[in-house]
C-alpha positions in Angstrom: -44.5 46.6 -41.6 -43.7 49.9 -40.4 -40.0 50.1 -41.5 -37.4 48.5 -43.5 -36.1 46.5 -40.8 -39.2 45.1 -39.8 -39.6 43.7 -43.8 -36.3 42.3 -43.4 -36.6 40.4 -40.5 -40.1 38.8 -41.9 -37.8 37.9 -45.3 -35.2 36.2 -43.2 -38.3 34.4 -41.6 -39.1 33.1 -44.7 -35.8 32.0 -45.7 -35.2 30.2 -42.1 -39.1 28.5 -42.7 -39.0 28.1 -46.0 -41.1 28.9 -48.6 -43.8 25.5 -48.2 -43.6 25.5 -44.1 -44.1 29.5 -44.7 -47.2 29.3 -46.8 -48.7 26.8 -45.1 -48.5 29.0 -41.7 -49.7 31.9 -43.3 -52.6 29.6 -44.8 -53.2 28.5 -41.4 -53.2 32.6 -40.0 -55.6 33.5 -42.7 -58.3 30.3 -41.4 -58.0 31.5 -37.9 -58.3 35.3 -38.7 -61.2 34.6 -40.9 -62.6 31.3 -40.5 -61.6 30.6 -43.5 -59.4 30.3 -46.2 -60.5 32.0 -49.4 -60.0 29.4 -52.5 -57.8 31.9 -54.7 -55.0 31.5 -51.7 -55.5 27.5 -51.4 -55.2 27.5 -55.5 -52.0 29.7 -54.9 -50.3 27.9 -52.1 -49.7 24.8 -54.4 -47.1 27.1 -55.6 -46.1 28.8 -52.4 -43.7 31.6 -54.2 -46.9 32.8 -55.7 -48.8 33.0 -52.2 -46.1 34.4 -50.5 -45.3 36.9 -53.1 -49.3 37.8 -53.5 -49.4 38.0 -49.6 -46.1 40.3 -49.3 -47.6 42.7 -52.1 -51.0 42.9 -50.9 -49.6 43.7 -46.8 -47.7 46.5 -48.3 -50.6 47.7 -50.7 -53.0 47.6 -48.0 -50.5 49.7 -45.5 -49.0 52.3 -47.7 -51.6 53.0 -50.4 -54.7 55.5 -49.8 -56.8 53.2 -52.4 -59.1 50.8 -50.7 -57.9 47.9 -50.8 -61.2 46.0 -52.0 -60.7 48.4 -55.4 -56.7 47.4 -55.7 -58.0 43.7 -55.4 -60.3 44.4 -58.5 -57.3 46.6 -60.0 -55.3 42.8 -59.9 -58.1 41.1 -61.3 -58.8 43.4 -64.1 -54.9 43.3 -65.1 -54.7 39.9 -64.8 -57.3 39.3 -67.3 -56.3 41.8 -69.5 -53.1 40.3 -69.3 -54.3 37.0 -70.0 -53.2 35.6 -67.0 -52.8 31.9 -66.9 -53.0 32.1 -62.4 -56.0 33.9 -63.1 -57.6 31.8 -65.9 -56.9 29.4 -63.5 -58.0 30.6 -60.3 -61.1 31.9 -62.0 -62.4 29.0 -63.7 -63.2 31.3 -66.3 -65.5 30.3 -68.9 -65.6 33.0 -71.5 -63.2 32.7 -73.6 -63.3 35.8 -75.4 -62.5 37.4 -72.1 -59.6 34.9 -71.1 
């Protein structure tokens, strides 16, 4: 997403799609991109605000920041357990509970 209008146009996508039709596709992208789709975004598309709104923030992370983006994915973990985050508990099958 290069400017605003190009963000806006993706939002009004959603909106037309919906969110479940939307998160679905994007699943979909992701298995053709990769091969395959990564667990953590299967376990968040059963909510598909939470996948879209991961997917939005980690686009615009990925373009705009100067971190790499493999340390601002284990910046997210490491505030999500700190945080005690119940997606993340979940996600993570954690079994240390001292931790979570």
């Amino acid at each position: 997403m290069n400017d605003m209008s190009e963000f806006e146009e993706l939002l009004n996508g959603i909106v037309a799609k919906g969110a479940l039709e939307t998160s679905h596709q994007w699943l979909e992208d992701i298995e053709h991109e990769y091969g395959r789709t990564p667990l953590i975004f299967k376990r968040m598309a059963e909510r598909p605000e939470v996948l879209i709104s991961h997917l939005l923030y980690k686009g615009t992370v990925t373009q705009k920041s100067a971190i790499n983006p493999k340390y601002v994915e284990l910046i997210s973990m490491a505030v999500g357990a700190a945080l005690r985050c119940q997606h993340y508990r979940d996600t993570k099958k954690c079994n240390q509970p001292q931790i979570c």
